[in-house]
C-alpha positions in Angstrom: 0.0 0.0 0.0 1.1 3.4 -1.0 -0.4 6.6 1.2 -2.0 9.0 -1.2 0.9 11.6 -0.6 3.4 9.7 -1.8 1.7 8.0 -4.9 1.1 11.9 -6.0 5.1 12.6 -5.8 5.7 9.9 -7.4 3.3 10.3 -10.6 4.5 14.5 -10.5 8.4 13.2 -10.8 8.0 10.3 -13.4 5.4 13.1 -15.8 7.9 15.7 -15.3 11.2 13.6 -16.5 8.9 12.9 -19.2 8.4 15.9 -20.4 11.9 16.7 -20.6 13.3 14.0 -21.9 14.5 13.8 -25.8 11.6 12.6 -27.6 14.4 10.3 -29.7 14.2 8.8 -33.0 10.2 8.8 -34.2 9.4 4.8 -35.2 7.9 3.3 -37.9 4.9 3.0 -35.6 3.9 5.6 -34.3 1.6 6.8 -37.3 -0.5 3.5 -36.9 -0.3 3.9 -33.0 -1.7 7.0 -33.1 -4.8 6.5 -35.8 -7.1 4.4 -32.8 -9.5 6.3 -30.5 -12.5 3.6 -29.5 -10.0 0.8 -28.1 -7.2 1.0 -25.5 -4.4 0.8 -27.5 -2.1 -1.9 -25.6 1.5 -2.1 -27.2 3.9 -4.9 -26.2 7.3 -5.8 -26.6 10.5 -6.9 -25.3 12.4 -4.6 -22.4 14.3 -1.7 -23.5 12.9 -1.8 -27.6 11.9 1.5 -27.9 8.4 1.0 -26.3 8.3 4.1 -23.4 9.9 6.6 -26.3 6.7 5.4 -28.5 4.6 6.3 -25.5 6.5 10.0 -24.7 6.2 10.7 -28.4 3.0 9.7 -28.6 1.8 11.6 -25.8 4.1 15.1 -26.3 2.7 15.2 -30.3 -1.4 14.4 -29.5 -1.4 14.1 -25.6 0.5 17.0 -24.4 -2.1 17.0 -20.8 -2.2 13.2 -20.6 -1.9 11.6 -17.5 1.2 9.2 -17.2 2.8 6.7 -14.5 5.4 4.2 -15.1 4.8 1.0 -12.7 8.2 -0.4 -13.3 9.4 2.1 -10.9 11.0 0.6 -7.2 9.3 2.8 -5.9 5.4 1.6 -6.9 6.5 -2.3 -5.8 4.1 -2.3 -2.5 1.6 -0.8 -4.9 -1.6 -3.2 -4.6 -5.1 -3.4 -5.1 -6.3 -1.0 -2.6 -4.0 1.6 -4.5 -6.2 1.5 -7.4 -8.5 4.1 -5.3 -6.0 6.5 -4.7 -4.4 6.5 -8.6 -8.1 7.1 -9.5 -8.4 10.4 -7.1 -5.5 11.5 -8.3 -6.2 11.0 -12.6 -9.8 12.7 -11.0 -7.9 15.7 -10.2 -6.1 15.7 -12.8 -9.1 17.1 -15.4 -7.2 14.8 -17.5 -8.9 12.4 -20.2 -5.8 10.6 -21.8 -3.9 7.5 -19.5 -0.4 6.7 -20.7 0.4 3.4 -18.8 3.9 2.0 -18.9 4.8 -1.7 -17.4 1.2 -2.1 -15.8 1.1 -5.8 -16.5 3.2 -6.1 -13.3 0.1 -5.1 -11.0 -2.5 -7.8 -10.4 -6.0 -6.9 -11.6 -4.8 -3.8 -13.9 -7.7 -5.4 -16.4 -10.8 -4.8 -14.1 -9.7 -1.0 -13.6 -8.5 -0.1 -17.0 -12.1 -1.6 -18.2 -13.6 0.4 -15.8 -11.5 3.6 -17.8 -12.9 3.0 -20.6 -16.2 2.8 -19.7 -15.5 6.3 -18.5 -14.9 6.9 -21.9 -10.8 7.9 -21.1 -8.1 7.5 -24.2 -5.8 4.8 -23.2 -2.8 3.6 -23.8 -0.5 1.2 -22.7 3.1 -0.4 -22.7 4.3 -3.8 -21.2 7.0 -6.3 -21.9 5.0 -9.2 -22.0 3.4 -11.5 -24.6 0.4 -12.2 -22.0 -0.8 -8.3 -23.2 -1.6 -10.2 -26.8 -3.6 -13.4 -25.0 -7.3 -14.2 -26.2 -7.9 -14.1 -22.0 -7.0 -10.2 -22.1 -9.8 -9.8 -24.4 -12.5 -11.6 -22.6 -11.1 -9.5 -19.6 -11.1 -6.1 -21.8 -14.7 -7.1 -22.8 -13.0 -6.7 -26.6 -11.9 -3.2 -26.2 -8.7 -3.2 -26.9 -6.2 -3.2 -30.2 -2.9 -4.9 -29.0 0.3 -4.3 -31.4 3.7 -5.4 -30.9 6.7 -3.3 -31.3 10.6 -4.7 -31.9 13.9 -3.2 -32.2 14.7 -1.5 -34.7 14.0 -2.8 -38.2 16.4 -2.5 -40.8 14.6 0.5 -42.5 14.7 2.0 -39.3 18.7 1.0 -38.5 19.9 2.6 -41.7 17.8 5.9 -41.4 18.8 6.4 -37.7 22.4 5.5 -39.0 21.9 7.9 -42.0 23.3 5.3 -44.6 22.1 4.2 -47.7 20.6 0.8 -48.2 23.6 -1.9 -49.2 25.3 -5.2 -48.1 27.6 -3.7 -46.3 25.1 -2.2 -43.9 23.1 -5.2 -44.4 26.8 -6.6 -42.2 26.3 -4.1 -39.8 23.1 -4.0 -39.3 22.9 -8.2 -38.4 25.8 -7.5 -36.2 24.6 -4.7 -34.1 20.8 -5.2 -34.0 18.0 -2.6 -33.6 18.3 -1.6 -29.4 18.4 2.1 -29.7 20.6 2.3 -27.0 23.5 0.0 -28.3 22.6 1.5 -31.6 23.9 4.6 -30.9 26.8 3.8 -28.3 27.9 0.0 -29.6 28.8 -0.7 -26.3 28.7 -4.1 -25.6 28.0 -3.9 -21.9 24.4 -3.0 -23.0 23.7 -5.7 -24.8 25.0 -8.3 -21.5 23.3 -6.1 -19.5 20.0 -6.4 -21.2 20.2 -10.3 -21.8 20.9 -11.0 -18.2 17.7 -8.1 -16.8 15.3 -9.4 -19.1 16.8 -13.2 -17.3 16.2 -12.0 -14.0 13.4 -9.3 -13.6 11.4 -10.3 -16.4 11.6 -14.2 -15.8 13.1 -15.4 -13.2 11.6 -12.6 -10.8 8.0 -12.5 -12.0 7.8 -16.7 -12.3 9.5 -17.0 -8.9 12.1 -19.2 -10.4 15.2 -20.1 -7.8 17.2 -22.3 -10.2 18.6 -19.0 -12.1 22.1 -20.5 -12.9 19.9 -23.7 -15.2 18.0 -20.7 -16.4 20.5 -18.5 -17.5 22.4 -21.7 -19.3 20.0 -22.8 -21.3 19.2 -19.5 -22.2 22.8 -18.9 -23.6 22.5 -22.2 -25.0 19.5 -21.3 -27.2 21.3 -17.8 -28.1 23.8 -19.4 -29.5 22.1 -21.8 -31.6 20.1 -19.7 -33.3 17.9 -21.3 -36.6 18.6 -24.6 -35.3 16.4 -27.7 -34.1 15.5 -27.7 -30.3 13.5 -30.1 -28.7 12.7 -30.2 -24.9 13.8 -34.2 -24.2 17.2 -32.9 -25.7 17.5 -29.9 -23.6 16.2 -31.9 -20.6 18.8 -34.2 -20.5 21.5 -31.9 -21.7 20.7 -29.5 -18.3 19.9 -32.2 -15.9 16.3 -30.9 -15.5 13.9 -32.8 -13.9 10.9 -32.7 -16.3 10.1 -32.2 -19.7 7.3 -30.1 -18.5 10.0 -27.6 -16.4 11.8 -27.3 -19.9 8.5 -26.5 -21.6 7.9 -23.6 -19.2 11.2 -22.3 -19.5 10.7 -22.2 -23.2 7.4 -20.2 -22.8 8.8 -18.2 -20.3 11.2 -17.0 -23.0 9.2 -16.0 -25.4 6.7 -14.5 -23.1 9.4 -11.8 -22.3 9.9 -11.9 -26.3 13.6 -12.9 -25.8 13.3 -16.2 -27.9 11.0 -17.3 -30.5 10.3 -20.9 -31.5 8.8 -22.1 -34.8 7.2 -25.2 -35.4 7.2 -27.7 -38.1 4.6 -26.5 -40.9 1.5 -29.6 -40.7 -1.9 -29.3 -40.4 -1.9 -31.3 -37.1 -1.6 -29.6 -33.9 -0.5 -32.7 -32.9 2.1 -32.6 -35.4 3.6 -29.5 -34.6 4.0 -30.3 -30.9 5.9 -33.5 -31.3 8.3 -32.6 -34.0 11.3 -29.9 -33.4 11.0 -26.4 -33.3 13.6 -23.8 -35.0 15.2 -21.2 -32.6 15.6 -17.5 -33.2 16.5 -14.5 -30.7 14.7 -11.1 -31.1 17.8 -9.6 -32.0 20.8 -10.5 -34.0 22.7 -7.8 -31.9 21.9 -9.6 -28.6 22.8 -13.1 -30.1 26.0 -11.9 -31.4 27.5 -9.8 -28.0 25.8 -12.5 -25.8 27.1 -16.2 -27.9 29.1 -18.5 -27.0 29.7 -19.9 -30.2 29.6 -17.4 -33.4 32.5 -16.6 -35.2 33.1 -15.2 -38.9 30.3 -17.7 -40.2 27.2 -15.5 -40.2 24.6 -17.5 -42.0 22.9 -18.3 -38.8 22.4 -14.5 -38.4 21.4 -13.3 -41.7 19.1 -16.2 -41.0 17.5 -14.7 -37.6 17.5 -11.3 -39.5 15.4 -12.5 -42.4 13.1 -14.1 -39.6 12.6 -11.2 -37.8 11.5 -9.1 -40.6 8.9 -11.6 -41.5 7.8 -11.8 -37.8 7.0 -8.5 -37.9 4.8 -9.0 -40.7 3.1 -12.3 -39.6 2.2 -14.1 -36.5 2.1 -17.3 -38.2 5.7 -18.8 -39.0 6.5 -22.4 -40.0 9.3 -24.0 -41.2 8.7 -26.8 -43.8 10.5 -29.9 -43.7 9.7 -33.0 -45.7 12.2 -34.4 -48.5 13.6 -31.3 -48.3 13.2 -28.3 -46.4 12.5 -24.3 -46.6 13.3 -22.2 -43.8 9.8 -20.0 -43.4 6.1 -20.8 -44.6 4.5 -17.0 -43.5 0.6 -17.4 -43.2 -2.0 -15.3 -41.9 -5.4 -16.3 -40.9 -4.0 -20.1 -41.8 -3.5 -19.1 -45.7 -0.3 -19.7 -47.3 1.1 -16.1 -48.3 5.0 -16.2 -49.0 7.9 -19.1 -49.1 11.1 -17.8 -48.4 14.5 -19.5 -48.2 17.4 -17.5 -46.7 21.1 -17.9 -47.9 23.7 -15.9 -47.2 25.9 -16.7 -50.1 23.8 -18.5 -52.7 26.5 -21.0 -55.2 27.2 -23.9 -56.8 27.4 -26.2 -53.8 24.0 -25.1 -52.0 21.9 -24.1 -55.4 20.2 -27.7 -55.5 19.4 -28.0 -51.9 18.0 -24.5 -51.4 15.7 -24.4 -54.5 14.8 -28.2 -54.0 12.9 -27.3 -50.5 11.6 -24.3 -52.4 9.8 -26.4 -55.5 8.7 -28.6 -53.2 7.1 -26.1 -50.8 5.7 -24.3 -53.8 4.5 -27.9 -55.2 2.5 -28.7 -51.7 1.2 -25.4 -51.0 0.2 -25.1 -54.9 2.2 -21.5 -55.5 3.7 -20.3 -58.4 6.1 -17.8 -56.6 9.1 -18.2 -53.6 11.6 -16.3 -52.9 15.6 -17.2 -52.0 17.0 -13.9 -50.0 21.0 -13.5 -50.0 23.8 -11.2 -48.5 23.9 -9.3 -52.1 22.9 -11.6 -55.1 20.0 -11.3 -57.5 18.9 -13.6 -59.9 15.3 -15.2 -61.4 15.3 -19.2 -61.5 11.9 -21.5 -62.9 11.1 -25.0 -63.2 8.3 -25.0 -65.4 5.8 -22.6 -64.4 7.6 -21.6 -60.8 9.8 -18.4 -60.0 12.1 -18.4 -57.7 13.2 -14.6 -57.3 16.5 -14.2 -56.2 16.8 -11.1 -54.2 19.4 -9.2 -51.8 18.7 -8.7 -48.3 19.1 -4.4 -48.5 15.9 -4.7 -50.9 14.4 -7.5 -49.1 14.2 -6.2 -45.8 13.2 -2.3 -47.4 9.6 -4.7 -48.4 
């Protein structure tokens, strides 16, 4: 519990930093952010992405008397239910009609007063670092009232205008090996990037799912980092940790990609069953934080020209498979269970891989009956067909402009 008093220094201190503060490079987002009025725009995404700067810019260009706290702050943590009272008094006092939220996930039964906003008819938005802000649950508990929208590092077309440089393969380089974290963006010090990986291990995981094994944790975590766009299976990782249960692996897993540090995609098959029994593929949500945090890369960067092709076709679709049959192709990208693209990326595309990358492409293109796939390299372009099937052959610094 937090005396009224107090709560009211504390929401005074955290709105006037924000109003100071450098409103920063303006995302791809915030134009689509800022188009909803009827829902409670709720925007998720991993720690330290860019999520709060969406939120100040948002608020100093169309908000400027909005009402914002932060509730990652130490000094909101006895902050409980009976403080919902007080926060209302004060936003009452206020006069004002807009709610900037940051981090409110971490506050049990935020849904039943944020629904009770916005049957006040208030403007609100919020921030959290949390895949459970996207769950079906959220929107029974939001009564459907709510538009939830995910936001990543930076993307490449973002990277290279923050960088002012032009599109090319050498940025394409630099961009895989530094990532999109604004902050190690602009100072490339490495130190960030640990720091992150190991917060995100403890306050967003192993603090919030009251995990005490943090040293099998943080292992398997570097593990999976490091062996990005390969084939992970829970009985393998079991045994190679010396958990106890398949099921503890499993919840580590989704404790991962809750906090949006890992993402795992399954086998393409029209059984669930399917899916859940065979492997799943491994990527991080940044190339940048893979690379500083390995323990394995070295000059070879196929696996993360790989991760970076995945990651801009995550932020297009939701729905990722690999396809693996007689032959394989690295992403099947579907929305609302339709088929839309095939792509296969390959860093240097030649003589020795040609057969086996456009094999698992003609026989992606054969099952899913399209005509059109597409191979994505470092810096090649090319057009290949079998009968009536393209395969366009296109460079990443066009690829990732899409």
């Amino acid at each position: 519990m937090i005396i009224k008093s107090v709560l009211s220094q504390i929401i005074e201190s955290q709105q006037s930093a924000l109003r100071k503060r450098d409103k920063g490079f303006t995302r791809e987002a915030l134009t689509v952010f800022s188009s909803y009025v009827s829902h409670a725009l709720i925007v998720s995404g991993i720690r330290r992405c860019g999520k709060s700067t969406l939120l100040a810019q948002l608020l100093l260009s169309k908000y400027p008397k909005a009402f914002y706290l932060n509730f990652d702050d130490p000094r909101l943590f006895d902050f409980d239910k009976n403080d919902w009272m007080r926060l209302d008094e004060i936003i009452s006092a206020s006069g004002s009609r807009a709610l900037f939220f940051d981090e409110i996930q971490i506050i049990n039964e935020w849904e039943r007063y944020i629904r009770q906003k916005l049957d006040e008819q208030y403007r609100i938005f919020i921030t959290g670092s949390n895949a459970s802000l996207l769950s079906r649950e959220l929107g029974t508990k939001l009564t459907g009232r709510h538009i939830s929208r995910e936001l990543f590092p930076f993307s490449y077309a973002e990277f290279i205008s923050f960088k002012k440089i032009k599109p090319s393969r050498d940025s394409i380089t630099v961009y895989m090996k530094t990532g999109g974290f604004p902050e190690f963006v602009k100072t490339r010090d490495t130190e960030v990037l640990n720091h992150f990986f190991q917060d995100i291990l403890i306050r967003d995981i192993a603090v919030r799912y009251s995990l005490r094994d943090l040293k099998t944790l943080q292992r398997m975590a570097l593990y999976l980092i490091s062996n990005i766009g390969r084939l992970i299976t829970a009985t393998k990782l079991k045994k190679q940790f010396s958990v106890g249960s398949t099921t503890t692996v499993m919840e580590y897993l989704s404790y991962f990609e809750m906090s949006y540090l890992l993402f795992f995609v399954p086998k393409f098959s029209y059984s669930l069953k399917v899916q859940n029994v065979n492997p799943r593929k491994v990527y991080s949500i940044d190339t940048g934080l893979a690379w500083v945090n390995s323990a394995s890369f070295t000059d070879d960067l196929g696996a993360l020209f790989e991760n970076t092709v995945f990651l801009h076709l995550r932020r297009k679709y939701n729905e990722l498979y690999y396809f693996s049959e007689k032959n394989e192709c690295d992403f099947v990208a579907c929305k609302n269970e339709k088929v839309l693209e095939l792509v296969q990326a390959c860093y240097v595309l030649n003589n020795d891989n040609l057969e086996r990358e456009t094999n698992g492409l003609f026989e992606a293109m054969d099952f899913f009956k399209l005509k059109k796939a597409t191979i994505v390299t470092h810096g090649q372009s090319d057009l290949l067909k079998n009968k009536n099937e393209t395969i366009n052959v296109v460079p990443a610094h066009e690829f990732l402009l899409k």
